[in-house]
C-alpha positions in Angstrom: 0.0 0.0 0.0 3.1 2.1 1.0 4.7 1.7 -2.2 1.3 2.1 -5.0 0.7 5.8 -2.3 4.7 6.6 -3.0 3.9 6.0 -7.2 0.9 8.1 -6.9 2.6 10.7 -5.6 5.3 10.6 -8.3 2.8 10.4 -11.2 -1.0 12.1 -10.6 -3.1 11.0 -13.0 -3.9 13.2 -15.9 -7.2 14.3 -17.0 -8.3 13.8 -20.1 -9.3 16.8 -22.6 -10.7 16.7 -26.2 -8.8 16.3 -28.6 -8.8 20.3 -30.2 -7.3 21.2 -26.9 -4.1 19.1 -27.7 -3.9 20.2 -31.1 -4.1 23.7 -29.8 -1.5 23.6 -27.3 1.0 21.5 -29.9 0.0 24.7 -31.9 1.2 26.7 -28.4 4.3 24.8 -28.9 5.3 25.0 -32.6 4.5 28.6 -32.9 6.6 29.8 -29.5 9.2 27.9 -30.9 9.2 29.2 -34.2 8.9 32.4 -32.8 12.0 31.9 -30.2 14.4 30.7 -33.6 13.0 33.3 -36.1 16.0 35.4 -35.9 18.1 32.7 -36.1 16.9 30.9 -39.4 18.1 33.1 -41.3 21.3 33.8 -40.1 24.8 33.1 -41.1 27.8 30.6 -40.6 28.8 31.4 -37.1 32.6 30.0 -35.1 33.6 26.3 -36.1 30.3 25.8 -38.3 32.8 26.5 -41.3 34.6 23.3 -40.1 31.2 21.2 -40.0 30.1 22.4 -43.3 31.4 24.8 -46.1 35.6 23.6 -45.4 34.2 20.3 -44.8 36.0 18.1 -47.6 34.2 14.9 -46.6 30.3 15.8 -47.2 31.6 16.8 -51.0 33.0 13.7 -51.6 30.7 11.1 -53.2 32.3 7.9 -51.1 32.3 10.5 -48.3 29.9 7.9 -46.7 32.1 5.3 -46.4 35.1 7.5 -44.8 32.4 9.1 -41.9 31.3 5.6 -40.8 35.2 4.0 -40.5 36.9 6.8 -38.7 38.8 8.2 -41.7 37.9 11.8 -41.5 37.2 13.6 -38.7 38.3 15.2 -35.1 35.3 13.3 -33.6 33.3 10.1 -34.0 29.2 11.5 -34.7 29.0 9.7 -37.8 25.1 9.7 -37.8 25.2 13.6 -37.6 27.8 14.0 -40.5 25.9 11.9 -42.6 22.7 13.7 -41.5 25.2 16.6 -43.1 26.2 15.0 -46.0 23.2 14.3 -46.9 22.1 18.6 -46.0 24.8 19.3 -47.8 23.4 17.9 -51.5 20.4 19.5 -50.6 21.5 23.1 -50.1 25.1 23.0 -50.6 26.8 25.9 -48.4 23.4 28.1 -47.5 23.1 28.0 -43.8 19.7 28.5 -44.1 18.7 25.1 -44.5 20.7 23.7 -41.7 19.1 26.2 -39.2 15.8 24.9 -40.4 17.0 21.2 -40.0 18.1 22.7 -36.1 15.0 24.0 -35.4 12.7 21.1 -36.9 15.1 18.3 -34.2 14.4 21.1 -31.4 10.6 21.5 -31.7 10.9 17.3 -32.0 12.2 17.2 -28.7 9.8 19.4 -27.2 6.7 17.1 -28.6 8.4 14.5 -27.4 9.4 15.6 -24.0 5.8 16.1 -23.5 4.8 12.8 -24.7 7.4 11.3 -22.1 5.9 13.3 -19.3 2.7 12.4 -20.1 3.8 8.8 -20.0 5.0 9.1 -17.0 1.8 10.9 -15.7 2.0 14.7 -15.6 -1.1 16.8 -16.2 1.0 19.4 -17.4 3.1 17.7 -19.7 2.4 19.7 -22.9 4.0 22.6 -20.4 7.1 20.6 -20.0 7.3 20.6 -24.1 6.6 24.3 -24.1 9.1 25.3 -21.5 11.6 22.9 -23.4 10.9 24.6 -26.7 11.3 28.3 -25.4 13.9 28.1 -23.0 16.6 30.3 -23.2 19.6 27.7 -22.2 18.8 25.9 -25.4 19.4 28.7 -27.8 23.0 28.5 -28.7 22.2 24.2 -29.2 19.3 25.3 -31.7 20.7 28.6 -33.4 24.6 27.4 -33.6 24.4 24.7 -37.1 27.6 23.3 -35.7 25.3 21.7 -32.9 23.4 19.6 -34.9 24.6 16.8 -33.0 22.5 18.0 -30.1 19.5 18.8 -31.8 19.8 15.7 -33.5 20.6 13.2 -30.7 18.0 14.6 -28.6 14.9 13.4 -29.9 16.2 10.0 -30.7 17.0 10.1 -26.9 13.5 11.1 -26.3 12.1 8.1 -27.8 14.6 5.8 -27.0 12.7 6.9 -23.0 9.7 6.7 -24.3 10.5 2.9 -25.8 11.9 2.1 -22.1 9.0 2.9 -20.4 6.6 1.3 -22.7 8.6 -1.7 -22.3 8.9 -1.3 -18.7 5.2 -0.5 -18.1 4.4 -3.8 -20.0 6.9 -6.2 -18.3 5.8 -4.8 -14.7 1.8 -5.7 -16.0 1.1 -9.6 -15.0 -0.2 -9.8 -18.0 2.4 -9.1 -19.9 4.2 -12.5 -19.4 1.9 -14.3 -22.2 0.7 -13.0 -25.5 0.8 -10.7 -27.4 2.2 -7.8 -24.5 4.7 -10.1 -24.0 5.9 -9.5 -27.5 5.3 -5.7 -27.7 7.6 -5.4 -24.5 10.1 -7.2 -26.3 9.5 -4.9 -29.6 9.8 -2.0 -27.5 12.6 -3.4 -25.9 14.2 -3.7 -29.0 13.4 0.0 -30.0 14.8 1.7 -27.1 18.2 -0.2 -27.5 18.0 0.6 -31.4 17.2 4.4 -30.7 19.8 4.6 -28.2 22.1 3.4 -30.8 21.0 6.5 -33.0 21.3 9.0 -30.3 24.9 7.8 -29.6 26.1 8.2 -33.1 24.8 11.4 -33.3 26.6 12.6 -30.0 27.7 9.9 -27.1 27.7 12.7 -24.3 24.1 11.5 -24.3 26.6 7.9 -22.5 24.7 7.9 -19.1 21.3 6.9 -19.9 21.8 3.3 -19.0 22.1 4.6 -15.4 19.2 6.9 -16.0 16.8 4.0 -16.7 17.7 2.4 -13.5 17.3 5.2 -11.7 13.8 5.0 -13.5 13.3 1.8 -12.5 14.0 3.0 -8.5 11.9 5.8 -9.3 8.8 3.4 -10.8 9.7 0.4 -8.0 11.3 2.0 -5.0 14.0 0.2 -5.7 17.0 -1.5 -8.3 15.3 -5.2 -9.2 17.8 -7.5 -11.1 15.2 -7.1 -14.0 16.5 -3.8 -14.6 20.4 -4.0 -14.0 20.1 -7.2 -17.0 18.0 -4.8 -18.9 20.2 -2.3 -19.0 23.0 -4.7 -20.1 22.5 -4.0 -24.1 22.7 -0.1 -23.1 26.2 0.1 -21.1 27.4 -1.9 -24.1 26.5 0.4 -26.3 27.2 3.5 -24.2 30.8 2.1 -23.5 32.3 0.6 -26.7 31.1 4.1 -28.6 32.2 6.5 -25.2 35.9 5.0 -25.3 35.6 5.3 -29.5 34.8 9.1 -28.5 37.8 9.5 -25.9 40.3 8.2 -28.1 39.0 10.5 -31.3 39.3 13.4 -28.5 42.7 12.2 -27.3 44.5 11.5 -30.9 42.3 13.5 -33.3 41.5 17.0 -31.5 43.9 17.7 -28.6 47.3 16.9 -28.3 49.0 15.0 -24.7 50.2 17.8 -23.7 46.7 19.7 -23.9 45.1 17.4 -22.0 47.7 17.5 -19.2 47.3 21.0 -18.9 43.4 21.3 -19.0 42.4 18.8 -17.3 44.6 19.7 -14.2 45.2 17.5 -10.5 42.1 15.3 -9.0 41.3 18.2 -6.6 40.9 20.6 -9.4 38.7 18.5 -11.5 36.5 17.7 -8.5 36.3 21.7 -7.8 35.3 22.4 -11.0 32.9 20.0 -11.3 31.1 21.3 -8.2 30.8 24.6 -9.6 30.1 23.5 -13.0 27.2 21.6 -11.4 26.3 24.8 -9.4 26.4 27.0 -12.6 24.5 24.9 -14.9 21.5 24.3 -12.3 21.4 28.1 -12.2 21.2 29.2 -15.3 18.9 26.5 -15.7 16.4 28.2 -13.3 17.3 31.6 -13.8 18.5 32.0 -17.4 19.9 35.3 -17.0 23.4 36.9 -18.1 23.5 33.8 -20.8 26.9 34.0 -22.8 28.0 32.0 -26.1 31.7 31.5 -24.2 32.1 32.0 -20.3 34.7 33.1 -18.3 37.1 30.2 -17.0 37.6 30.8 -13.7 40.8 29.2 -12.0 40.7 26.0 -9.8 44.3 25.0 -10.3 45.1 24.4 -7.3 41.4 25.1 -6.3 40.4 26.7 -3.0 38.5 25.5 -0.2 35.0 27.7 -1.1 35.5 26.2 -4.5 34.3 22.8 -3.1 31.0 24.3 -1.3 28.5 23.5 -4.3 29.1 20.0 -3.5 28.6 20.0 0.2 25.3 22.3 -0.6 24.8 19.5 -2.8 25.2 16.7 -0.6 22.8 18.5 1.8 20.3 18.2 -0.9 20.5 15.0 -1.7 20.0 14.3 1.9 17.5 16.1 2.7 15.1 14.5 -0.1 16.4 11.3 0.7 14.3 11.7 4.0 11.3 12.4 2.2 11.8 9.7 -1.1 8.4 8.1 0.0 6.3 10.8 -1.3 7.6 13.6 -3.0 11.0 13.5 -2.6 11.5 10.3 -5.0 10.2 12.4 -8.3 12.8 15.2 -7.1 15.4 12.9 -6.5 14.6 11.6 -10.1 14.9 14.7 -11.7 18.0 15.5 -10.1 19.7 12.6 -10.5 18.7 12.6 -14.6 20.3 16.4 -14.4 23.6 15.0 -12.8 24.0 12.3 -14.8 23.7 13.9 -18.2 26.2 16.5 -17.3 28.8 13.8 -16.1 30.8 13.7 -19.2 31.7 17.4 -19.6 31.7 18.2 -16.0 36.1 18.2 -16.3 36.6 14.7 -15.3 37.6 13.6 -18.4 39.7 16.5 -21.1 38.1 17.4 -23.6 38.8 20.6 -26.6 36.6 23.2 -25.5 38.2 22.7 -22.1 40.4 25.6 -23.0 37.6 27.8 -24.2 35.6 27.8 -20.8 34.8 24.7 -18.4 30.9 25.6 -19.0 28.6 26.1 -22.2 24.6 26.3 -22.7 25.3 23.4 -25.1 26.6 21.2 -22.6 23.0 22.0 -20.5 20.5 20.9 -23.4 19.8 17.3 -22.4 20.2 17.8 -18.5 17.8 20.8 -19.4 14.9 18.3 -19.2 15.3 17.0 -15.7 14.8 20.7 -14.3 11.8 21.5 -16.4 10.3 18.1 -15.3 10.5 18.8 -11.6 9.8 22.3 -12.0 5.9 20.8 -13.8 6.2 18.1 -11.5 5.5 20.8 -8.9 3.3 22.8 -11.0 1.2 19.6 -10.8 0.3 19.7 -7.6 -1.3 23.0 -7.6 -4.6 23.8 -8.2 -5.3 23.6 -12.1 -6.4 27.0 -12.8 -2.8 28.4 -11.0 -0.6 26.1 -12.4 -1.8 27.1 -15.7 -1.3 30.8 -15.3 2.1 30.0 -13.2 3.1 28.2 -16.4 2.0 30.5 -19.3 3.6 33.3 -17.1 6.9 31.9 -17.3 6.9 30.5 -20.9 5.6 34.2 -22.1 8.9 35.5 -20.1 11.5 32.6 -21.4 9.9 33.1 -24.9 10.5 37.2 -24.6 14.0 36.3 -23.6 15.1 33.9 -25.5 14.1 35.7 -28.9 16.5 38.4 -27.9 19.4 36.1 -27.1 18.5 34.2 -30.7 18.8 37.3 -32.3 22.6 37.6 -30.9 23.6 34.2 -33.2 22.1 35.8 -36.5 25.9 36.8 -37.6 29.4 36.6 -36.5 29.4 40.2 -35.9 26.6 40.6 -33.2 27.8 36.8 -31.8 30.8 37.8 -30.8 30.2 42.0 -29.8 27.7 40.6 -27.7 30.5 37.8 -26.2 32.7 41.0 -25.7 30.4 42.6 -23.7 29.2 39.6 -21.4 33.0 38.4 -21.5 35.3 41.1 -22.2 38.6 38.7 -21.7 37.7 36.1 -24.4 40.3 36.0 -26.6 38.4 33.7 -28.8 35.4 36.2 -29.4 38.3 39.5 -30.1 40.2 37.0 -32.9 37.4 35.8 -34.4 35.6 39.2 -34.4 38.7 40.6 -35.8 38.9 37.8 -38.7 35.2 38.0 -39.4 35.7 41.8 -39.7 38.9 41.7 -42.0 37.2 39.2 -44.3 35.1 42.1 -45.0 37.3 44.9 -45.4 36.5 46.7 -42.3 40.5 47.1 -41.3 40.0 49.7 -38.9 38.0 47.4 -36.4 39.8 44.5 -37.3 43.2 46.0 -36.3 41.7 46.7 -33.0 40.5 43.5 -32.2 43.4 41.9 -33.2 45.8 44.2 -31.5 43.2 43.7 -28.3 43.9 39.7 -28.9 47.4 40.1 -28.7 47.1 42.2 -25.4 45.4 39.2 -24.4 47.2 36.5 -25.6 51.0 37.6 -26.7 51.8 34.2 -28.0 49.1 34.2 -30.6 51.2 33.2 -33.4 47.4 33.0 -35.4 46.9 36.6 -34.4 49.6 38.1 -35.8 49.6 36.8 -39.0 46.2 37.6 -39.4 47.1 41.1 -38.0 49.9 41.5 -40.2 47.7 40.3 -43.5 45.2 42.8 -42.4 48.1 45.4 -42.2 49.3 44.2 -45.9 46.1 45.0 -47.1 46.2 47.8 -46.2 49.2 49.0 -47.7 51.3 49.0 -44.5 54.0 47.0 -45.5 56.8 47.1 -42.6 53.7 46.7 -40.0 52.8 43.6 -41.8 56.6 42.0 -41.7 56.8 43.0 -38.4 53.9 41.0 -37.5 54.2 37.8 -40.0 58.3 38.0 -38.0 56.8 37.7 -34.5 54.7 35.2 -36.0 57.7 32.6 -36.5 59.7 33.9 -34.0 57.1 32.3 -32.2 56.7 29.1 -34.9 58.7 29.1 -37.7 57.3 26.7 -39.1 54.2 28.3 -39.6 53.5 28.4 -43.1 50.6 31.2 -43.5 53.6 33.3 -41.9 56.3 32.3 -43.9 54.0 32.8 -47.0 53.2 36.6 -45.3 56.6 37.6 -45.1 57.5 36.7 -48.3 54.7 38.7 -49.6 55.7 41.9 -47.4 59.4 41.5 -48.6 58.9 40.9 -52.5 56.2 44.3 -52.1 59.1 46.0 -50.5 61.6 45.2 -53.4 63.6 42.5 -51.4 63.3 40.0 -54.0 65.9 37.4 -53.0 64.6 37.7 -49.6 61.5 36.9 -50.4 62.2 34.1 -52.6 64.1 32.3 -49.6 60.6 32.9 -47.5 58.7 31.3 -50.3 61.4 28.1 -50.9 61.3 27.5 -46.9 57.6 27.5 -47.4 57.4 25.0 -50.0 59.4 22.7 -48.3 57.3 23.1 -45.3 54.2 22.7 -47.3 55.2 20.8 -50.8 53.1 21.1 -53.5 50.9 24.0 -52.8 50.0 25.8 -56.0 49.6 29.1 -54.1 53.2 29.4 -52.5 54.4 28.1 -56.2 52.3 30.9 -58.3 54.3 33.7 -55.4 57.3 31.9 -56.3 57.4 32.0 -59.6 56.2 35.7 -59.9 59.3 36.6 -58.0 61.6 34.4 -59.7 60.3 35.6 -63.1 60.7 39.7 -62.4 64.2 38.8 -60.8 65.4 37.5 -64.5 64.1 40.7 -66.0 
């Protein structure tokens, strides 16, 4: 009796309502949405998004197929995005337009799904849940950045890999479903999560801890861990593991270098640190999405200090507290919470990975674990009197939606993406040099000198910046500037080629022929072959004969 009052406490009952009322709050849903992301859909290529699409060799290739799914090409190991991409790609070639759509169309997904799961799992106000999902302003940069297709994308086949598991789980825990014909749509469903799962994994394996979210389902259904469950989720930690150790070892051999990894992943204290306040920061701007920022500062926690470890004795405090109370309402919260942890596991610092030295936090990183605090938060709403909940609800949707069609509007074009960055984080070097590249690229020297020179300030050792720095000097007409720069450059690297290549074209503008034909040789034979160092080469060689 104990346990059926415990599971009525975790899941009311809904009501049913006719039928227009669903399709008008799915119309709530796709409209806020659309709304939220209209700014967005049309804008431009924005930070690494060249890298997944217009400079990406491998979706122009016609066997391109064959190279995503061994491993051949690649800093990462989403195959099920890229071909998702490759695929985009022959459909709309290099207009970002189309892939914003494709975003926005896995986003609003999710949120019909999300409420399908919630209403699975009994929540009156589940179609809330999708709406708060679809307008909230944590999952803008996931839904208006093209580069994080692999979140929009593994999302929903998340979602119904959830949705598979619960069916299944619904019909193995009837009596009934032991003969039959439920005995074999367990089994199909089954089946469908594990295949799902598969999917979502493919398309991004940071979504790696849902085997230990269904058995914290299972505790959450049961009161408990039954051995049905732990063999259950055998097929799932397969899955998860053989593809998460295929995604460390792309991270650790394809996009960072030993040494990188050493440095950013610092000592066991630090990592723990920084997980605690990564926790702490991510369930904040989860519940009060305010100050939002595409990059964030990286605060220091190497060594950390002894307040830096307070989040997880708040934490723990937490935790205990709703442990006291897990037979009524304290199980669902405890759920919730635990589905919030567990998604943000793998990028918590634990384990290196590359945009570790851009920030230890991102809105991207939130977008699954998202879910878990707008469950509990209509979890709650649930148990208040109808007519409240509803205005509570709308209230903050109406708010999120207002906000997050601002912030949407900051990822139209490189220009606003990164003043804005400047002005939430005015120490990202990343948002000054790629400001002041986007801004060269289109003639605007004046502003792209200063962002450049305001990278430098930054980061001395730029060896990037001052190339860039100097080419947008060259252009200019500001010849010794521009060697100076390109010579800092490989002091700093000499075997930088863009550099060498630089200098050679400041010293044959300059008259100093020779010298710039020794630049232009040292290039080749850094880079052999290239047709552009050649063409320089032979331009100089040729008005040296005449």
């Amino acid at each position: 009796m104990k346990r059926r009052n415990a599971e009525a406490a975790a899941a009311p009952p809904t009501k049913e309502r006719p039928r227009s009322w669903a399709w008008l709050q799915a119309l709530a849903i796709l409209c806020a949405g659309l709304y939220v992301f209209g700014p967005a859909i049309t804008g431009g290529w924005l930070w690494d998004d060249n890298q997944e699409v217009t400079e990406n060799a491998v979706l122009r290739d016609p066997a391109g197929l064959a190279k995503i799914w061994t491993g051949a090409a690649g800093a990462d190991y989403f195959p099920l995005k890229t071909t998702v991409q490759w695929f985009a790609w022959r459909l709309w070639g290099d207009s970002p337009t189309g892939y914003h759509a494709l975003s926005i169309a896995c986003h609003l997904l999710s949120a019909f799904l999300f409420w399908r799961l919630l209403r699975q799992l009994g929540l009156r106000l589940a179609w809330l849940g999708g709406l708060l999902f679809a307008v909230h302003p944590v999952a803008v940069e996931s839904v208006a950045w093209a580069a994080e297709l692999k979140n929009t994308l593994s999302l929903p086949l998340l979602l119904l890999a959830m949705i598979a598991y619960v069916g299944f789980s619904e019909r193995r825990g009837d009596s009934r479903a032991r003969s039959g014909s439920r005995a074999a749509g367990a089994g199909e469903l089954f089946g469908l999560s594990v295949g799902f799962f598969l999917l979502a994994m493919l398309a991004k394996s940071s979504v790696a801890m849902f085997p230990v979210v269904i058995l914290l389902y299972g505790w959450w259904k049961n009161g408990r861990i039954t051995a049905g469950d732990v063999r259950a989720s055998v097929p799932f930690f397969a899955v998860s593991l053989g593809l998460g150790l295929v995604t460390l070892w792309f991270q650790h051999h394809r996009a960072m270098q030993p040494a990188e990894i050493a440095v950013l992943a610092g000592g066991p204290l630090s990592r723990v640190a920084d997980a605690g306040l990564s926790l702490a920061f991510y369930l904040w701007k989860s519940v009060l999405p305010i100050g939002l920022s595409p990059i964030y500062p990286r605060w220091q926690v190497d060594p950390p200090s002894l307040a830096q470890f307070t989040p997880w004795v708040a934490f723990a405090i937490l935790v205990a507290w709703l442990w006291r109370q897990r037979a009524g309402w304290g199980r669902p919260a405890l759920f919730a919470l635990g589905f919030f942890v567990l998604n943000l596991l793998p990028v918590l610092g634990f384990v290196a990975f590359t945009y570790m030295k851009e920030s230890w936090v991102a809105d991207h990183f939130a977008y699954v674990s998202l879910l878990g605090v707008i469950g509990l938060a209509v979890a709650a709403l649930d148990r208040w009197p109808a007519r409240a909940s509803r205005a509570v609800g709308l209230t903050v949707a109406a708010v999120l939606t207002w906000q997050s069609r601002g912030y949407a509007a900051v990822f139209h074009d490189q220009d606003a993406l990164w003043t804005y960055t400047i002005r939430q984080n005015p120490a990202s070097v990343s948002a000054h040099y790629n400001l002041a590249t986007y801004l060269a690229q289109r003639g605007q020297s004046q502003r792209a000198v200063g962002e450049f020179e305001e990278t430098l300030r930054l980061r001395p050792a730029f060896v990037e910046a001052h190339t860039n720095l100097g080419n947008t000097y060259f252009q200019e007409g500001r010849i010794p500037e521009a060697g100076a720069q390109y010579e800092e450059a490989l002091r700093l690297n000499p075997a930088f080629v863009l550099a060498r290549v630089g200098l050679g074209n400041a010293l044959a503008s300059a008259g100093r022929l020779p010298e710039a034909v020794a630049q232009y040789e040292e290039a080749l034979r850094l880079s052999p072959g290239d047709p552009r160092i050649e063409a320089n080469l032979n331009i100089v060689r040729q008005a040296l004969r005449q």
